[in-house]
C-alpha positions as CSV (number, residue, x, y, z in Angstrom):
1,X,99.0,-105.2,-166.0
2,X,102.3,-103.2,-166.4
3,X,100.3,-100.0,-165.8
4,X,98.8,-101.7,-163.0
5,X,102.0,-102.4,-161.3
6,X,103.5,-98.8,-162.4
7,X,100.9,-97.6,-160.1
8,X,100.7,-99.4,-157.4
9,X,104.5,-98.7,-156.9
10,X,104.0,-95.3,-157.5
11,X,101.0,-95.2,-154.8
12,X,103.0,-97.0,-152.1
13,X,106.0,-94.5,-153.0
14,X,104.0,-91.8,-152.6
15,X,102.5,-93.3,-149.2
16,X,106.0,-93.8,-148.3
17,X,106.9,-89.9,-148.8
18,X,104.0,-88.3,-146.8
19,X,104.7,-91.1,-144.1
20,X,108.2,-89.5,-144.4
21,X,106.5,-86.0,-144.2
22,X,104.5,-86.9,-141.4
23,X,106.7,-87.8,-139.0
24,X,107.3,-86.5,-135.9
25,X,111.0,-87.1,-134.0
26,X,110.4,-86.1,-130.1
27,X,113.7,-85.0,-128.4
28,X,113.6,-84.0,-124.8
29,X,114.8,-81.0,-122.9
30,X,115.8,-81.7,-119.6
31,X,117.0,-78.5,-117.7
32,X,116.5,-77.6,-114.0
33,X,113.0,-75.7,-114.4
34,X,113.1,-75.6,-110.4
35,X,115.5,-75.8,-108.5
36,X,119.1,-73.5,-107.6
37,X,119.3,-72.9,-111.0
38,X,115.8,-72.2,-112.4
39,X,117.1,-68.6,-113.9
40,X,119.4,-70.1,-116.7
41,X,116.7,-72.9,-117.2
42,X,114.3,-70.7,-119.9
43,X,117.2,-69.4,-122.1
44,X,118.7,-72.7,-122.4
45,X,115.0,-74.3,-123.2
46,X,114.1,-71.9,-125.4
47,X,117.7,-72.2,-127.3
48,X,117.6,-76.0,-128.0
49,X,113.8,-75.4,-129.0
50,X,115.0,-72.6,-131.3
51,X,117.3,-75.6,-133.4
52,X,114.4,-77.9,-132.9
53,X,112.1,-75.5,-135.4
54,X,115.0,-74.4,-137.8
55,X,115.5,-78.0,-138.5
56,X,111.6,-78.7,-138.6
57,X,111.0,-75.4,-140.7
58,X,113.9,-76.9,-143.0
59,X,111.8,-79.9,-144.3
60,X,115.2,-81.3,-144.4
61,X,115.9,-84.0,-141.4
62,X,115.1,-87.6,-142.9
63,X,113.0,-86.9,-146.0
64,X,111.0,-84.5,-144.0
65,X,110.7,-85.3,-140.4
66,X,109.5,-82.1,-138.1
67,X,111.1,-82.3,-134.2
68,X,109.2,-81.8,-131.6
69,X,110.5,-81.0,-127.7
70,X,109.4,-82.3,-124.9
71,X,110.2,-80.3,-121.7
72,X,111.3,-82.2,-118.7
73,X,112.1,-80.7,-115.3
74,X,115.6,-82.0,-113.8
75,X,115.4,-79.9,-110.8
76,X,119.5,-79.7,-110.4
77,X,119.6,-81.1,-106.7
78,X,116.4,-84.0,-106.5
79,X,118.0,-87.1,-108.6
80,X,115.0,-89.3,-108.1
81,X,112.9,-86.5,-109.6
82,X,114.9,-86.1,-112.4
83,X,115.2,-89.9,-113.0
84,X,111.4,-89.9,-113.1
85,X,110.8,-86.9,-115.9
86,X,114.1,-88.8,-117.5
87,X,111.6,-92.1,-117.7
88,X,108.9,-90.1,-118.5
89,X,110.3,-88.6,-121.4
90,X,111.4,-92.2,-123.1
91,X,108.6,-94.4,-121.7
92,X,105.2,-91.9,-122.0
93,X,106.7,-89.4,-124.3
94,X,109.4,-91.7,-126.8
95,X,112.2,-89.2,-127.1
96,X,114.5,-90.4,-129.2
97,X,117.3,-88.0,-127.4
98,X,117.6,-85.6,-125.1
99,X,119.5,-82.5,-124.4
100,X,120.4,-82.4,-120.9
101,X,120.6,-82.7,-118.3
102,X,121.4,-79.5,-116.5
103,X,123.4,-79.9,-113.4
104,X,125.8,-82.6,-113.1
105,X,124.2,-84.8,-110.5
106,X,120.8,-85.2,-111.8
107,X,122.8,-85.6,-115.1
108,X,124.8,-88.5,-113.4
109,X,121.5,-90.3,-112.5
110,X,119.4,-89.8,-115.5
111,X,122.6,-91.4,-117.5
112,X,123.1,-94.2,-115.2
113,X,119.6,-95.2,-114.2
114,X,117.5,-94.1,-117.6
115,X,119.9,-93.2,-120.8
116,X,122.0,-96.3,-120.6
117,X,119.4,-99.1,-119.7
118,X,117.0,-97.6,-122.6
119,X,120.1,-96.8,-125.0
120,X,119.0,-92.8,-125.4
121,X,121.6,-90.5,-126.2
122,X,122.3,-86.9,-123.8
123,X,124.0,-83.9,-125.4
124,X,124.3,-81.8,-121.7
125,X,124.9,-78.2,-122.3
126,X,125.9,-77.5,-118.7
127,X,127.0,-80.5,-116.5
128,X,130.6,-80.0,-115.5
129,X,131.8,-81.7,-113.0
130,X,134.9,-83.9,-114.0
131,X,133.5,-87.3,-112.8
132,X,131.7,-87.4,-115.6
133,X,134.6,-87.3,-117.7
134,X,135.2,-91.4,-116.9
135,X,131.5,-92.1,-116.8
136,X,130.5,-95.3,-118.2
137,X,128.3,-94.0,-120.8
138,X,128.2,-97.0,-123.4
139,X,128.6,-94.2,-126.4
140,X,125.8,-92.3,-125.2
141,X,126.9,-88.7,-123.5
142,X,128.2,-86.0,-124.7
143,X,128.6,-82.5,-123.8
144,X,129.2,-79.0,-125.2
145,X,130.0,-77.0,-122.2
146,X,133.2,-78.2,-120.7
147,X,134.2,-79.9,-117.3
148,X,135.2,-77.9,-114.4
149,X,138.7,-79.4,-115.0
150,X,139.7,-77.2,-117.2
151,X,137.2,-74.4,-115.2
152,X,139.3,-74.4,-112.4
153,X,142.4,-74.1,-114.2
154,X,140.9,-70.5,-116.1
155,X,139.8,-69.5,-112.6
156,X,143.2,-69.8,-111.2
157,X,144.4,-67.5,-114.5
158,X,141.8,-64.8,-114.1
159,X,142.6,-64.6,-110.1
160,X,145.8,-64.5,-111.2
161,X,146.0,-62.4,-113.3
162,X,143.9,-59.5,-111.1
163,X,146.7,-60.2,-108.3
164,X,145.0,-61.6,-105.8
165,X,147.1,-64.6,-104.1
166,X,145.1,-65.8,-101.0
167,X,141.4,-67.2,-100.8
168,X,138.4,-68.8,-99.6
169,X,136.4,-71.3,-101.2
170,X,132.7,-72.6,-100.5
171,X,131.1,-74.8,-102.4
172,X,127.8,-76.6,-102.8
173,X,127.8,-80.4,-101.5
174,X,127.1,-82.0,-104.4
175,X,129.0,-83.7,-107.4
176,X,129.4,-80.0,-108.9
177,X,130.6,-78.0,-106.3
178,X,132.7,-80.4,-104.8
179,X,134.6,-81.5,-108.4
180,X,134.8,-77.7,-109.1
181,X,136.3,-76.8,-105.2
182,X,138.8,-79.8,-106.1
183,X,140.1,-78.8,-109.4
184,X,140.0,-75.0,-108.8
185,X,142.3,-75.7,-105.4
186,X,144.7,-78.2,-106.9
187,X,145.5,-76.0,-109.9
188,X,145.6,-72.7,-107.7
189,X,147.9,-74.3,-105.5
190,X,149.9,-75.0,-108.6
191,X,150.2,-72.0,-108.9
192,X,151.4,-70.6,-106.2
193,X,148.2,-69.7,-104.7
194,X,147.1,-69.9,-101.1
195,X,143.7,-71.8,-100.5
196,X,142.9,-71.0,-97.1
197,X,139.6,-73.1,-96.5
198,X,137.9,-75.6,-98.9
199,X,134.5,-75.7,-97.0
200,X,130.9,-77.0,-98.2
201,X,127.2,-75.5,-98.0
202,X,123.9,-77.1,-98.1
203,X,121.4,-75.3,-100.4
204,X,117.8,-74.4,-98.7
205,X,119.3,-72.6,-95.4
206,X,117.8,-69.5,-94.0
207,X,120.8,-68.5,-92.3
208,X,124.9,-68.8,-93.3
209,X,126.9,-66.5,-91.0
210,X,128.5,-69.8,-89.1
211,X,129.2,-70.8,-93.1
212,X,130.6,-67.2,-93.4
213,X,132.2,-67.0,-90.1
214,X,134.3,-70.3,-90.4
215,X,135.3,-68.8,-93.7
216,X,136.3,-65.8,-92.2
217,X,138.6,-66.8,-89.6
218,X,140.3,-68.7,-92.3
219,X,141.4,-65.6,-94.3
220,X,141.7,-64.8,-97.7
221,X,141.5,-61.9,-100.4
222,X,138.5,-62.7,-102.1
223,X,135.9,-65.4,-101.5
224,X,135.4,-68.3,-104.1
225,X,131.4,-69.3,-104.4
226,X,130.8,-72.5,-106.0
227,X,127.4,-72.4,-105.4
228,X,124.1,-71.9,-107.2
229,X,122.6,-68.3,-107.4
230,X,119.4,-69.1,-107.0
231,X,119.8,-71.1,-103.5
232,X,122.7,-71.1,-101.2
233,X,125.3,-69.0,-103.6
234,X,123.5,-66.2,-102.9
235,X,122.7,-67.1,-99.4
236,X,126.2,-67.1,-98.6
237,X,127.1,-63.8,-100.6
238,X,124.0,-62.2,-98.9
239,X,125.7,-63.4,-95.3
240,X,129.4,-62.1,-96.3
241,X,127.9,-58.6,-97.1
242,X,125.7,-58.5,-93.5
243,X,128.8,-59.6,-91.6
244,X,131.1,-57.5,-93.7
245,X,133.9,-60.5,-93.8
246,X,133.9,-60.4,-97.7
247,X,133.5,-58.0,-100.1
248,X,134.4,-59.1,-103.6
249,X,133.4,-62.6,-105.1
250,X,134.9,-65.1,-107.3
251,X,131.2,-66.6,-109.2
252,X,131.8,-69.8,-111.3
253,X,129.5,-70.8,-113.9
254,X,126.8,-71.3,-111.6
255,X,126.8,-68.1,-110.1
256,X,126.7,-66.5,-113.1
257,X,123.3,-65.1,-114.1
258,X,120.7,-61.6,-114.4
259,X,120.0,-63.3,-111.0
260,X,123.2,-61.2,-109.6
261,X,122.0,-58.0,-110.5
262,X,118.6,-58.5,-109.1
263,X,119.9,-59.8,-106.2
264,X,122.5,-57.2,-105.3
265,X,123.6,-54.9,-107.7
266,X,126.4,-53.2,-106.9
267,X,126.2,-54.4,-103.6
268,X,129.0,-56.4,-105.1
269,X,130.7,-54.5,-107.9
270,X,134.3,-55.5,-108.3
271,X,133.0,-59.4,-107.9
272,X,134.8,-61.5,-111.0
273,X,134.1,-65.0,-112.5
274,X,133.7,-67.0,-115.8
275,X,130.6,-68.8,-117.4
276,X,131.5,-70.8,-120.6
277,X,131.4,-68.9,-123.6
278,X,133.0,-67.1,-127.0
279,X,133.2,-64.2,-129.0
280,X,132.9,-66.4,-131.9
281,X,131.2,-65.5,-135.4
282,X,128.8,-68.4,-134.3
283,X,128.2,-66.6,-130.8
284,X,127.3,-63.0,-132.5
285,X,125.0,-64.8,-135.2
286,X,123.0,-66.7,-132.8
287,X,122.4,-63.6,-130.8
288,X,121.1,-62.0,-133.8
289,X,118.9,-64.7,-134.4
290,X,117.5,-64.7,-130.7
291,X,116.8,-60.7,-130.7
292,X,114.5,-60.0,-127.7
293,X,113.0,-63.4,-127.5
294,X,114.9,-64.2,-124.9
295,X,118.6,-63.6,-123.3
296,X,121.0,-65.1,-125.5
297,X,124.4,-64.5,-123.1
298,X,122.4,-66.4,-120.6
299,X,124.7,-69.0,-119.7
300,X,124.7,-72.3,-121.6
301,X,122.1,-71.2,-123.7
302,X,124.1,-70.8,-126.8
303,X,125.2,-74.8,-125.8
304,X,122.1,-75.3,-125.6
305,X,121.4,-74.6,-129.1
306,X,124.4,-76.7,-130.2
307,X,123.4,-79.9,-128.5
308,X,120.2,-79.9,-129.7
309,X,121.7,-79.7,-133.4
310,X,124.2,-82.1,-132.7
311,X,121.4,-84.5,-131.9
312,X,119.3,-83.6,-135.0
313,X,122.8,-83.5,-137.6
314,X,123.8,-86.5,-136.5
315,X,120.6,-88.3,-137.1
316,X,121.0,-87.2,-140.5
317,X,124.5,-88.3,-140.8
318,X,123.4,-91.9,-139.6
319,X,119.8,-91.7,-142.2
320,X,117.9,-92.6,-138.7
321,X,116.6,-91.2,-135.5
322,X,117.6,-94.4,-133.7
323,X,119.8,-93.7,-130.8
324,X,121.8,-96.8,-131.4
325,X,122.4,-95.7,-135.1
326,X,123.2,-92.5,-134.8
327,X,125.1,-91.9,-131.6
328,X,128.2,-92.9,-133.3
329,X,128.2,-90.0,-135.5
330,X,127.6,-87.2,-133.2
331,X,131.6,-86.7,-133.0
332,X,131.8,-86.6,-136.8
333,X,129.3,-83.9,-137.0
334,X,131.0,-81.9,-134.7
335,X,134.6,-82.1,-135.5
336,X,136.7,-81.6,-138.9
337,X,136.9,-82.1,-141.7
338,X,134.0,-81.1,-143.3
339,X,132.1,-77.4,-144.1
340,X,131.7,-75.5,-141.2
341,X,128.0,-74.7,-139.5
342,X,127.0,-72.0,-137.8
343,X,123.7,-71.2,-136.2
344,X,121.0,-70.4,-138.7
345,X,122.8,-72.7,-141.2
346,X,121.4,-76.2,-140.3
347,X,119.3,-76.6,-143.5
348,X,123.0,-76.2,-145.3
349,X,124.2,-79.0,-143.0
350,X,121.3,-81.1,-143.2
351,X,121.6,-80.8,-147.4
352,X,125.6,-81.9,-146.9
353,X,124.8,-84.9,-145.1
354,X,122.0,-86.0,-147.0
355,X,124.5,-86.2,-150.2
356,X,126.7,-87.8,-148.5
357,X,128.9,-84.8,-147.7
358,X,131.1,-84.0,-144.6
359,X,129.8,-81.3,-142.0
360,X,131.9,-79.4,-138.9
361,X,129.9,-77.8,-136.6
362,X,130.9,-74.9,-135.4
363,X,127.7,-73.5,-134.0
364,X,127.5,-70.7,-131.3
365,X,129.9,-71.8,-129.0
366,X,132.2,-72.7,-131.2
367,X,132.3,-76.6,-130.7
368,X,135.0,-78.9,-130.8
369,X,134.9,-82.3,-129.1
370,X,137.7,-84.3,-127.6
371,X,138.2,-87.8,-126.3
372,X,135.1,-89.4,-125.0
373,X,132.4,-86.4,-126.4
374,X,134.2,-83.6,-124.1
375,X,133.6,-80.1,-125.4
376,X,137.4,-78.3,-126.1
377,X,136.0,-75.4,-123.9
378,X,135.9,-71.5,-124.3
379,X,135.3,-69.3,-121.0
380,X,134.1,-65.8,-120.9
381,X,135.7,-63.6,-118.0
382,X,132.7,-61.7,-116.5
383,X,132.6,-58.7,-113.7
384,X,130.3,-56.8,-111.8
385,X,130.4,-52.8,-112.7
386,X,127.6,-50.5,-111.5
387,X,125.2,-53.4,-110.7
388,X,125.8,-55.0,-113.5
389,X,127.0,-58.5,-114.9
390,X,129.8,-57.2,-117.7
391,X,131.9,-59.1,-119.9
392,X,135.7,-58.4,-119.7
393,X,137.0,-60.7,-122.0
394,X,137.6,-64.3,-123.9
395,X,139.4,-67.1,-122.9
């Protein structure tokens, strides 16, 4: 009878392990696949899917869990589309996370109108804008690129610091281009700057000289394009050149892209900007590990990476794949004390938490979040030079 027993635990045990083996953790990946931004959109899929297979490959998450994404399009600009996939992914699909969204106001709505009613955690690698700083977010957001807060303020330094003292700004009329506009021209002002028009842009026009033309009359050195390059950014840019009323560009994070150099080359040589980034250990080791799979200076695509294994580590931290269980750890994982993780090491920190230990990621753009899941931030100065985006430095 006692042998009986023996094996029937050991059966169930064993049932209990492969069940263990067997299971698959969907997380979704919610970038604009279409949309103003749909340049940036594969390197940042592909980088979160790149974490997503290290950790499955490791055997490691939960006994032996595999993770498996779930693309999503966000679009950027359509919030009721984006709501949809966002329902889509929990409802149909059963995400248990998702990294995303991409731009700030589909990032806004998915939160408020899918995240929050259905308790799922986001990890956005790329929203910005400073509203969502104060969010209500019940626990639940989180992002590794950082807000346009302190963007605007590293603008204002690298302007600066090239000596140029007067200028233009257009922006997109939405939640990002309108928060960026606000914080850039409060802190150049600051600074002893002259803004000489704060104006907005609708995306989707054939035509922006009267965009272009207001600007002009208003003056300036240089001309400041919050915008997207794939839609009006360019537009705008494009219009400047024809007219001749600017010549030299200041391109925020979402002008930054390969998109530049196919667009105009060095058309625009001279043209300056930032895009969040580092020239951390974490930074060279995950381009190393992408090779020629894809571009790994793409913007956000190294925080891509990192919010997709901040998602996965701090399951493992919490022993579940629950939202609601493990969202409360996601800051521990990220932040001292604990062994520091860099890309290509998540086996290492999935093995520290399982014992119990204490992990700080690091990852590849070097991650460190503040109050209320806000990423530190770490900008990389970028310029155009023969037709080329270039990087100039660190900050």
């Amino acid at each position: 009878m006692k042998s009986l027993l023996l094996a029937s635990v050991a059966t169930v045990a064993m049932a209990t392990f492969a069940a263990a083996q067997s299971n698959d953790i969907k997380i979704g990946i919610s970038v604009g696949f279409t949309g103003p931004l749909e340049s940036l959109a594969p390197p940042m899929a592909m980088g979160a899917e790149m974490a997503m297979k290290e950790v499955s490959d490791s055997g490691l998450l939960l006994g032996g869990s595999t993770v498996t994404p779930v693309r999503a399009d966000s679009t950027c600009i359509d919030a009721g589309a984006a709501t949809s996939a966002a329902e889509r992914l929990i409802t149909s699909d059963g995400v248990k996370g998702i990294m995303g969204a991409m731009c700030s106001g589909a990032t806004g709505a998915i939160l408020s109108n899918v995240a929050m009613p259905n308790g799922v955690v986001m990890i956005s690698p790329s929203a910005t804008s400073p509203a969502l700083s104060t969010v209500e977010d019940n626990g639940l957001f989180f992002r590794t690129a950082p807000s346009d807060a302190r963007q605007g303020v590293v603008m204002t330094e690298i302007i600066m610091d090239r000596g140029f003292k007067e200028v233009a700004v257009t922006y997109t009329n939405n939640d990002y281009g309108k928060g960026l506009a606000d914080s850039f021209a409060a802190a150049f002002e600051e600074a002893g700057g002259t803004v000489t028009l704060v104006a907005a842009h609708e995306d989707g026009k054939a035509d922006y000289s009267a965009e272009v033309g207001a600007l002009a009359s208003a003056g300036g050195e240089v001309l400041v394009v919050a915008g997207y390059v794939d839609q009006g950014g360019s537009g705008i840019i494009q219009a400047a050149l024809d007219t001749g009323a600017f010549d030299t560009f200041v391109l925020p994070d979402g002008m930054v892209s390969v998109a530049l150099e196919e667009n105009f080359g060095s058309d625009i040589d001279g043209s300056f900007g930032q895009n969040p980034g580092t020239d951390s250990d974490g930074k060279r080791i995950y381009a190393e590990m992408v090779g020629d799979a894809y571009d790994s200076t793409s913007p956000f695509s190294a925080e891509s990476y990192d919010a997709a294994a901040l998602i996965m580590l701090a399951m493992q931290a919490a022993g579940s794949a629950e939202p609601g269980d493990y969202k409360d750890h996601v800051m521990d994982v990220a932040n001292a004390p604990g062994e520091e993780i860099l890309p290509g090491e998540l086996a290492k920190g999935l093995k520290i938490l399982a014992e119990g230990g204490e992990i700080d990621y690091v990852g590849a753009s070097a991650v460190e979040l503040i109050g209320g899941g806000e990423s530190a931030g770490n900008y990389r100065e970028m310029e155009m030079k023969d037709g080329k985006v270039t990087t100039v430095r660190f900050r």
